[in-house]
C-alpha positions in Angstrom: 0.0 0.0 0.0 1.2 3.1 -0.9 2.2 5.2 2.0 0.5 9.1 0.9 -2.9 9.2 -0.1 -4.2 8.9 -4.1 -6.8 10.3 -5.9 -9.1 8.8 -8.3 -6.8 10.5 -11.1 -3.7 8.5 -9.6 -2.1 11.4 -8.8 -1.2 12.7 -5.4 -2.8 15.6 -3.9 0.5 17.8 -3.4 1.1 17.2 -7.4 -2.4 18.0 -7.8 -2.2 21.3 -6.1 0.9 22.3 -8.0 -0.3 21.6 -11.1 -3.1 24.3 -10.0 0.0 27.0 -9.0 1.9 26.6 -11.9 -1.3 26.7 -14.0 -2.5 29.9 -12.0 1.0 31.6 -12.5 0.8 30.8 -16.2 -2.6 32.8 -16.8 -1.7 35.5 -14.6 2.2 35.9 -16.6 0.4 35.2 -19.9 -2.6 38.0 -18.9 0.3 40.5 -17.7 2.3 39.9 -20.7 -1.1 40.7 -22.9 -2.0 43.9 -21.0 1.8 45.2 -21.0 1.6 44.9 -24.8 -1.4 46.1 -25.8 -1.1 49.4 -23.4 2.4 50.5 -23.7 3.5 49.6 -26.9 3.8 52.7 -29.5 2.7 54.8 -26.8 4.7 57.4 -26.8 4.8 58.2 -30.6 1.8 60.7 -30.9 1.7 64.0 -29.5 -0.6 65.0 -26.3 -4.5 65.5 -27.1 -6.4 68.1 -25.9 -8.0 69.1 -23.1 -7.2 66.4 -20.8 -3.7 65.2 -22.0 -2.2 68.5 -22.4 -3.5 70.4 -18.9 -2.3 67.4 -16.8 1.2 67.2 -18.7 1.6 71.1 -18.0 0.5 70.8 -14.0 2.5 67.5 -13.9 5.3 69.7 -14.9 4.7 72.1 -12.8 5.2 69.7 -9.8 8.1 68.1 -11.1 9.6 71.8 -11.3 8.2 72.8 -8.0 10.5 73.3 -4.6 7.6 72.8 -1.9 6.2 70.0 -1.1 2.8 71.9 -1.3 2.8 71.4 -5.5 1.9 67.8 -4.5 -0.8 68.5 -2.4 -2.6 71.6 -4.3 -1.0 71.7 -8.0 -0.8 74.4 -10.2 -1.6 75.5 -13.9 0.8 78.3 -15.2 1.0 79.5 -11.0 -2.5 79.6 -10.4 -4.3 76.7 -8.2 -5.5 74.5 -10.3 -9.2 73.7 -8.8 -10.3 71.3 -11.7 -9.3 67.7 -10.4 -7.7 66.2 -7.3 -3.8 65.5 -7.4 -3.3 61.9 -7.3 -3.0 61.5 -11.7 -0.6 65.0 -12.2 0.7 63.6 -9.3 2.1 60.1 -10.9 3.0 62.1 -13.6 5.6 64.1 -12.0 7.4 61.1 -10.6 7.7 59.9 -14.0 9.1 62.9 -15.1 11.1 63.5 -12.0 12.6 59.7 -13.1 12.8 60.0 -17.0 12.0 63.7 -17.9 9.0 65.0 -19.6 7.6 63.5 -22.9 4.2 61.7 -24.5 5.8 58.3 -23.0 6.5 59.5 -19.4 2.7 61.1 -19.3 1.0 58.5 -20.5 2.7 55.9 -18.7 1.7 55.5 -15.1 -2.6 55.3 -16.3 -0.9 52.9 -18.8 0.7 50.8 -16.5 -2.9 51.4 -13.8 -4.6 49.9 -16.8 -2.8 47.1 -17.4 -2.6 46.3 -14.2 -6.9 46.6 -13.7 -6.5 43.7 -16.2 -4.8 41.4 -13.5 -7.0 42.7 -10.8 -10.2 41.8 -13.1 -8.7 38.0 -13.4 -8.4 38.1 -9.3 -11.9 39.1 -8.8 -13.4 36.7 -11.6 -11.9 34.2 -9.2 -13.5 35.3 -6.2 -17.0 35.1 -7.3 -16.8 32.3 -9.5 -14.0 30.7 -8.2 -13.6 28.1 -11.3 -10.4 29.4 -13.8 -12.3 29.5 -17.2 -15.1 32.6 -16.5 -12.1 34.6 -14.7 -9.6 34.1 -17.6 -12.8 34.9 -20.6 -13.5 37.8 -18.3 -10.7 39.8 -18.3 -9.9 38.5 -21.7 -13.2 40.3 -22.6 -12.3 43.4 -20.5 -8.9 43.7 -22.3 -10.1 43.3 -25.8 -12.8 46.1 -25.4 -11.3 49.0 -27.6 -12.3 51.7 -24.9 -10.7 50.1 -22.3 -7.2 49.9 -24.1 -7.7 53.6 -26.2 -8.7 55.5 -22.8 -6.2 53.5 -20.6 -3.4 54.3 -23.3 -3.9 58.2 -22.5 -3.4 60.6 -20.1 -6.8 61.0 -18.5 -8.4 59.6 -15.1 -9.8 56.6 -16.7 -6.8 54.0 -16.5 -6.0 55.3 -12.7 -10.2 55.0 -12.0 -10.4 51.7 -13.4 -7.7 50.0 -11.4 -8.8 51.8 -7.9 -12.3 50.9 -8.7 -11.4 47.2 -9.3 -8.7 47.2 -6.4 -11.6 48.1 -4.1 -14.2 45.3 -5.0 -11.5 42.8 -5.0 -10.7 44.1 -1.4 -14.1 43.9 -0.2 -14.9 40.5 -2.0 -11.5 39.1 0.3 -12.3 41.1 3.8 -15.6 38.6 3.5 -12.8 36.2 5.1 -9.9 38.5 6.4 -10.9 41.4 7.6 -7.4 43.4 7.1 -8.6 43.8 3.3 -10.7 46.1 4.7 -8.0 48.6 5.0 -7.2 47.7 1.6 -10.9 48.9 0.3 -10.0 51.7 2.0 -6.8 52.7 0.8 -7.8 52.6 -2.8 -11.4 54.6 -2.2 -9.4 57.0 -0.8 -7.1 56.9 -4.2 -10.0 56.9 -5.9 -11.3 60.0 -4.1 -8.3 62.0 -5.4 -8.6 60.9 -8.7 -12.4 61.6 -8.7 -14.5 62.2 -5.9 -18.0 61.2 -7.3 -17.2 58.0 -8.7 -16.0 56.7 -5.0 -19.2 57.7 -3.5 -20.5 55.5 -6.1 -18.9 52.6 -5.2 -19.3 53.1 -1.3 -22.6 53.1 -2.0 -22.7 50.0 -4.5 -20.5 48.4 -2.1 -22.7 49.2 1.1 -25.7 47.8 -1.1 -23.4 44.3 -1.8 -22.6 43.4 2.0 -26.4 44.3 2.9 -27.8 41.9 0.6 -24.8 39.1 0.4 -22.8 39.4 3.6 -24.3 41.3 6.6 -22.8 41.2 9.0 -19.8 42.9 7.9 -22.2 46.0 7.8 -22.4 46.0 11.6 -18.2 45.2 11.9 -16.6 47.7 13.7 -12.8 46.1 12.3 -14.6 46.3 8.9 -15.8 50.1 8.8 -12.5 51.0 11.1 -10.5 49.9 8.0 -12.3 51.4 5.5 -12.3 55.0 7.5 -8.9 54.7 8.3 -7.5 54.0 4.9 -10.2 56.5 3.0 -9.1 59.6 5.7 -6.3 60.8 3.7 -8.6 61.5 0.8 -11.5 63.0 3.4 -8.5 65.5 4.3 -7.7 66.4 1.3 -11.0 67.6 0.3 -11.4 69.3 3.7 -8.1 71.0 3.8 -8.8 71.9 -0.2 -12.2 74.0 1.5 -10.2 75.9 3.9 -7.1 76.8 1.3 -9.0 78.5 -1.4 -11.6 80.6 -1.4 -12.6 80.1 -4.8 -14.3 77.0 -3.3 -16.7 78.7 -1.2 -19.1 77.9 -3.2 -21.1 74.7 -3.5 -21.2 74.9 -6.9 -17.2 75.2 -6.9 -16.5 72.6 -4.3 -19.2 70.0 -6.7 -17.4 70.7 -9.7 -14.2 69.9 -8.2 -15.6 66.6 -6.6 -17.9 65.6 -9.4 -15.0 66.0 -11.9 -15.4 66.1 -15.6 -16.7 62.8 -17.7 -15.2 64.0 -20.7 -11.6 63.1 -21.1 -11.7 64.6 -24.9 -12.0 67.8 -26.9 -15.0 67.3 -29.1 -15.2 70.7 -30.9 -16.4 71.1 -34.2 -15.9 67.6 -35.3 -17.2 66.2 -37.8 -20.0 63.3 -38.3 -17.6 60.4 -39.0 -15.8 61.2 -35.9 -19.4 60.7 -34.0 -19.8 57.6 -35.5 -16.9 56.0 -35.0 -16.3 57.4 -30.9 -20.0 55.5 -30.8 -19.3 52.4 -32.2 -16.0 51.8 -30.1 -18.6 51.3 -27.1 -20.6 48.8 -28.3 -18.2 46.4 -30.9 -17.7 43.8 -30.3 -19.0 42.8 -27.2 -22.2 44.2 -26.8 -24.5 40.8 -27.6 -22.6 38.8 -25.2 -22.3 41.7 -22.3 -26.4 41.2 -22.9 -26.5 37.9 -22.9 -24.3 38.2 -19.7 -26.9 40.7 -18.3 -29.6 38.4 -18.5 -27.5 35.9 -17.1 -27.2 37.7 -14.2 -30.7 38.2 -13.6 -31.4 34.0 -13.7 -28.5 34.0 -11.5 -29.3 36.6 -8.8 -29.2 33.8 -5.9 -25.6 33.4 -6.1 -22.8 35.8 -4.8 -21.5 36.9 -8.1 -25.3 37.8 -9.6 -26.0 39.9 -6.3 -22.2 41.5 -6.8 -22.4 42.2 -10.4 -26.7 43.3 -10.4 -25.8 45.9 -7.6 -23.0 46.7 -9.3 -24.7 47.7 -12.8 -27.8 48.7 -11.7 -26.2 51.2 -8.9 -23.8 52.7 -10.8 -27.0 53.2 -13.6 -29.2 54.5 -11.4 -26.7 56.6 -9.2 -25.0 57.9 -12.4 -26.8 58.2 -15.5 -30.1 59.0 -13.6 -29.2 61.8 -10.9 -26.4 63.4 -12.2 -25.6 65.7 -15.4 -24.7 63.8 -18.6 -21.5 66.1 -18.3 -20.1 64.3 -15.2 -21.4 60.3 -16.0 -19.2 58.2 -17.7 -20.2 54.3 -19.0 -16.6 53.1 -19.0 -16.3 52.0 -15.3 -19.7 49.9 -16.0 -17.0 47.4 -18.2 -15.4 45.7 -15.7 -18.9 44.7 -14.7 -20.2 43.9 -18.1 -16.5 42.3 -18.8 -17.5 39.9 -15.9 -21.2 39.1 -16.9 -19.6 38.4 -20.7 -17.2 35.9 -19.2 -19.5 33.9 -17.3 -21.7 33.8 -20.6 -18.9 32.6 -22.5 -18.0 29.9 -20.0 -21.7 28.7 -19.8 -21.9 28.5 -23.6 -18.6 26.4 -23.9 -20.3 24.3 -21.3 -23.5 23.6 -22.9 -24.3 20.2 -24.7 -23.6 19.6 -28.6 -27.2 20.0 -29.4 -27.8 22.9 -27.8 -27.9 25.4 -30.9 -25.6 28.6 -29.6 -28.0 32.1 -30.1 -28.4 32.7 -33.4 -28.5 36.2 -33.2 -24.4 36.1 -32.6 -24.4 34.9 -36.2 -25.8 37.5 -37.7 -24.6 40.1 -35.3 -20.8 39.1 -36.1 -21.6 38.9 -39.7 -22.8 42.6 -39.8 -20.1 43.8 -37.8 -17.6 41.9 -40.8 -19.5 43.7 -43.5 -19.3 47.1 -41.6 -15.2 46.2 -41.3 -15.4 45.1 -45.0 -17.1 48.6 -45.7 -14.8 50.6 -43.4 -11.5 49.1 -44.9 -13.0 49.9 -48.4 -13.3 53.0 -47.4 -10.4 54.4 -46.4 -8.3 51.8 -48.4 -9.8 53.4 -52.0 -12.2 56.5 -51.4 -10.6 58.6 -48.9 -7.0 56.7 -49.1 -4.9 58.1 -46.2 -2.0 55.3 -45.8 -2.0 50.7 -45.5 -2.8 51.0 -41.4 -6.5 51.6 -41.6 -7.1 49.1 -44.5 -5.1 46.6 -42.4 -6.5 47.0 -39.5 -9.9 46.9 -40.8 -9.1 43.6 -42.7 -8.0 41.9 -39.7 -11.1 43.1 -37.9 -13.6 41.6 -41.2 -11.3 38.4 -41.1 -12.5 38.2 -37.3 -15.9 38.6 -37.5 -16.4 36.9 -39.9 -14.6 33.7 -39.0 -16.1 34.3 -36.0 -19.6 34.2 -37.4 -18.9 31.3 -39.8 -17.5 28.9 -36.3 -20.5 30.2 -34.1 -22.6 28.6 -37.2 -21.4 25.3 -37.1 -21.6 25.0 -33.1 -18.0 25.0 -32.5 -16.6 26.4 -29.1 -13.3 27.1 -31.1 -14.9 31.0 -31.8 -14.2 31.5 -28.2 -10.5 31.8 -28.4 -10.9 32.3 -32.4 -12.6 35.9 -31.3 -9.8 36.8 -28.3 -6.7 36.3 -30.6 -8.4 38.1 -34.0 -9.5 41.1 -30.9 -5.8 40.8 -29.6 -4.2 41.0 -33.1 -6.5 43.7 -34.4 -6.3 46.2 -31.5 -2.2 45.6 -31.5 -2.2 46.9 -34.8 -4.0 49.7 -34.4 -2.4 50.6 -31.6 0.9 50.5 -33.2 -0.5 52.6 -36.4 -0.7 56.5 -35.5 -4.7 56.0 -36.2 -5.1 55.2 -32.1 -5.8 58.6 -31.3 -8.2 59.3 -34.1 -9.0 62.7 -32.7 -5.2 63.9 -33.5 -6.7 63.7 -38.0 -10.0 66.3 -36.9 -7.7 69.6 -35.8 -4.5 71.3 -37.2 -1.2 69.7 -35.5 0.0 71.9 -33.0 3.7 71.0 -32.8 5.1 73.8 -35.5 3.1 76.3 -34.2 4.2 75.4 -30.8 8.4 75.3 -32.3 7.1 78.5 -33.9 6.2 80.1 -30.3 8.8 78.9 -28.3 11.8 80.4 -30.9 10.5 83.5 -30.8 9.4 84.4 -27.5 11.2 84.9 -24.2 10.5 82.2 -21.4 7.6 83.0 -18.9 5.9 85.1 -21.7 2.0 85.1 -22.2 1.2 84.7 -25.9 -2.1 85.7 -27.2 -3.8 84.2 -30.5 -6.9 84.2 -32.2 -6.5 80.7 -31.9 -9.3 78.6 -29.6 -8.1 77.2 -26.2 -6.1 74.4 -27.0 -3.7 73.2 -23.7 -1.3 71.3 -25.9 -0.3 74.6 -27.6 0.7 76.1 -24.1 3.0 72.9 -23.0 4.4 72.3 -26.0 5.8 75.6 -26.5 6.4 76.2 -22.6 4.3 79.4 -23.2 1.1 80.2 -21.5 -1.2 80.9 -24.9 -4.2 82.9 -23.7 -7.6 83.0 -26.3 -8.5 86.3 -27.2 -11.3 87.9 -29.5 -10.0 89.8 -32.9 -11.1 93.0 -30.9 -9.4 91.7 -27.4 -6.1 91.1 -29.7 -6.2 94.6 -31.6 -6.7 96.4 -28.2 -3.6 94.8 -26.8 -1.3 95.7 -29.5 -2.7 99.1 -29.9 -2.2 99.8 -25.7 0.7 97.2 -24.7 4.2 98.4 -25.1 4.9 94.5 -25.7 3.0 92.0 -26.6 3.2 88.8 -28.4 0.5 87.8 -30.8 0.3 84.2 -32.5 -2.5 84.8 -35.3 -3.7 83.3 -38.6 -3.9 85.0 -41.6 -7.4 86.1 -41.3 -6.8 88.0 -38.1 -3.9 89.6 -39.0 -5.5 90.7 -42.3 -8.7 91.9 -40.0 -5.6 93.4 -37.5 -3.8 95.4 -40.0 -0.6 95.1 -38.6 2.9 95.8 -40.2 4.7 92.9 -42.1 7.8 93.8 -40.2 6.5 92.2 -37.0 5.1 89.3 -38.3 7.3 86.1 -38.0 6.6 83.1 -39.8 7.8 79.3 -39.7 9.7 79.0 -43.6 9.7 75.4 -42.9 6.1 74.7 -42.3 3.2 75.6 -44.4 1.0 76.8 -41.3 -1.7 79.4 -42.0 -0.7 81.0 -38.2 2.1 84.0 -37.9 3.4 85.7 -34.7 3.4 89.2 -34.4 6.0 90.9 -32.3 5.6 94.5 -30.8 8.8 96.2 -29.2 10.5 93.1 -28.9 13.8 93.2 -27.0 13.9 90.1 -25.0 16.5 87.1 -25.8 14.4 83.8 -27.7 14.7 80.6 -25.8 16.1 79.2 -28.7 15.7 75.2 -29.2 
């Protein structure tokens, strides 16, 4: 008789259970490895987008540059407080400028690297509520092949940092059901989120609070549990308090909310034109939307178990609490994806389960098969009507080539489409984000970098530049000028009553202007319709 015990597979237990570790670590590397590649890669190769990009590079750099520890607390924008988001994001900014100096890589990097890791944390929750390996693993699969997730992670905006504190925090409540010192944990990372936007971690306290009163009660009337989740969200209470009490400019409520509520819109959507629209909408919903639904009505059948209560609270009170009672300006849907991500990954796993003869939804056939023809379209397009360069042909081919094969396996009732559709959504989104087509927005307005060379050759440092141009932030940090947006009549009344003044203008203006050719200066090497006029000028250029 053998002297350790064997299980019905003849295999011990102890090789059993590291089978399960190395297995565990190999999803986790292999998910890491994913995430790393599809949010840092080429990301550094495009210039900053306005608004959000731009204003946090410039007070990110105005920490970095700062002497007082203060700049970390309450940042700045071109020495004035800057009262428009909390300082957690500018904040990671600065230390990866204050490590590799300032650039499109080092600002996009740390929500980059928050993103990817909201990928890992995604896997670690799936895990939790469903505890079997497959619907983790097709869950964050999902939530890293949704395009918004990767585009919005990939810039400089709140999302990536929201994402990963938001995840952090359910993962830290799901584990204080059995260890209450995860509590402090939950706590640590609603306080993050708090100074990276304070509505959206009201709106998880409260989903949260909702969760434990319907799953696990008694954690509602824990002191440990509620003592860790104080403790660890205090700094961010301070911060908010103390911000009061600084500036008077917050003495109103209506100051104070905006601050807190934060805006939703991490883009500058200005006279754009309808192809933009379209495609910013269809990013939301392709190609996951029939599975997140079939997923939601999962859910509902499912609302006995731990991971339906978690995941209905979780969409419905972030629905209700968001789109409902608050102004379109400050809701967002991405943080409902991790959610949807979830409900899409237990669908998956239930249709790879199902018998042989179970037909798979129909509706999936023709849904994928549309989306292909739409690709087919798209790629047609812009590979022969409006011809830019090979990326967007290419990348809409490998999109069609998905959808379609997709479509075609779902057909014959073969569970192959399931990793079929993650490596064709993989492949596709790696090569659009290594095209320059990843920020789309950057084709719809002028490129701002010769203007910005134009600026910063010609005018002394710590000089405000005025221009007929509208408010674009980019302008200002690339040309390490503060670039103020005046009215013709605002501009002709400063050169007429300044004895200096610096005017960046475009031809119209200064045809409207009148002003003398002598003090116009204009970029021989670009063919930019904007000029800078120069009155009295006697200061050195901060020469390149």
């Amino acid at each position: 008789m053998p002297s350790h015990p064997i299980s019905i597979w003849r295999r011990s237990p102890n090789k059993l259970r590291q089978g399960e570790i190395w297995l565990e670590w190999f999803c986790f590397i292999g998910l890491l490895f994913a995430a790393l590649v599809l949010f840092l890669i080429n990301l550094g190769d495009l210039p900053l987008l306005d608004l959000n990009e731009a204003t946090l590079a410039q007070v990110a750099k105005e920490i970095s540059q700062g002497t007082s520890w203060s700049n970390w607390i309450f940042p700045t924008l071109w020495g004035e407080p800057y009262l428009e988001q909390p300082p957690i994001v500018p904040g990671l900014i600065a230390i990866a400028y204050k490590i590799a100096g300032s650039s499109e890589f080092t600002t996009r990097l740390p929500g980059a690297l928050l993103g990817a890791a909201s990928v890992l944390i995604l896997y670690e929750i799936g895990r939790e509520i469903f505890v079997t390996r497959l619907p983790a693993l097709f869950s964050a699969l999902v939530y890293l092949t949704c395009l918004p997730v990767v585009r919005f992670g990939r810039l400089a905006t709140l999302d990536g940092p929201l994402l990963c504190f938001e995840l952090l925090t359910i993962w830290a409540v799901l584990r204080s059901r059995r260890d209450l010192r995860w509590a402090l944990v939950a706590g640590v990372s609603l306080g993050l989120m708090s100074l990276t936007k304070g509505l959206l971690s009201v709106q998880i306290l409260v989903i949260i609070v909702l969760f434990l009163w319907w799953d696990t009660p008694r954690l509602i009337t824990s002191a440990y549990f509620w003592g860790g989740l104080i403790l660890g969200a205090a700094p961010g209470i301070s911060w908010y308090v103390w911000e009061w009490f600084r500036y008077h400019e917050l003495k109103t409520n209506q100051d104070f909310l905006h601050l807190f509520l934060g805006s939703a819109s991490p883009l500058a959507e200005l006279g754009l034109p309808v192809e933009y629209y379209l495609i910013q909408t269809l990013q939301y919903f392709l190609p996951w939307l029939m599975v997140m639904f079939a997923g939601v009505k999962l859910i509902g059948q499912n609302i006995h178990w731990g991971w339906g209560r978690l995941l209905g609270t979780w969409l419905g009170g972030y629905f209700v609490l968001g789109f409902l009672l608050l102004p379109q300006d400050y809701w967002s849907v991405l943080p409902l994806y991790p959610a949807l991500a979830l409900a899409a990954g237990k669908q998956l796993d239930l249709i790879r389960n199902l018998p042989s003869a179970v037909a798979y939804p129909r509706v999936w056939v023709y849904g994928f098969a549309v989306m292909a023809i739409v690709a087919v379209g798209a790629g047609f397009y812009w590979g022969v009507a409006n011809y830019i360069d090979f990326y967007l042909p290419f990348i809409c081919g490998s999109f069609a080539i998905t959808f379609a094969a997709t479509a075609v396996v779902i057909a014959q009732q073969e569970k192959q489409f399931i990793p079929l559709l993650f490596w064709g959504l993989f492949v596709s989104i790696f090569l659009l984000v290594i095209s320059p087509h990843w920020i789309w927005e950057l084709k719809t307005v002028e490129p701002i970098e010769p203007i910005a060379n134009l600026v910063r050759q010609h005018t002394p440092a710590n000089t405000i530049v005025y221009s007929s141009m509208s408010t674009r932030p980019s302008l200002s940090f690339y040309s390490d000028r503060q670039v103020v947006s005046l009215s013709t009549a605002e501009l002709q009344q400063r050169w007429q009553h300044d004895s200096m003044v610096y005017l960046l203008i475009d031809s119209a203006t200064q045809e409207k202007l009148n002003l003398s050719k002598q003090a116009i200066i204009k970029n021989s090497q670009s063919s930019s319709n904007w000029s800078l006029a120069i009155k009295n000028y006697q200061a050195q250029p901060d020469k390149l």
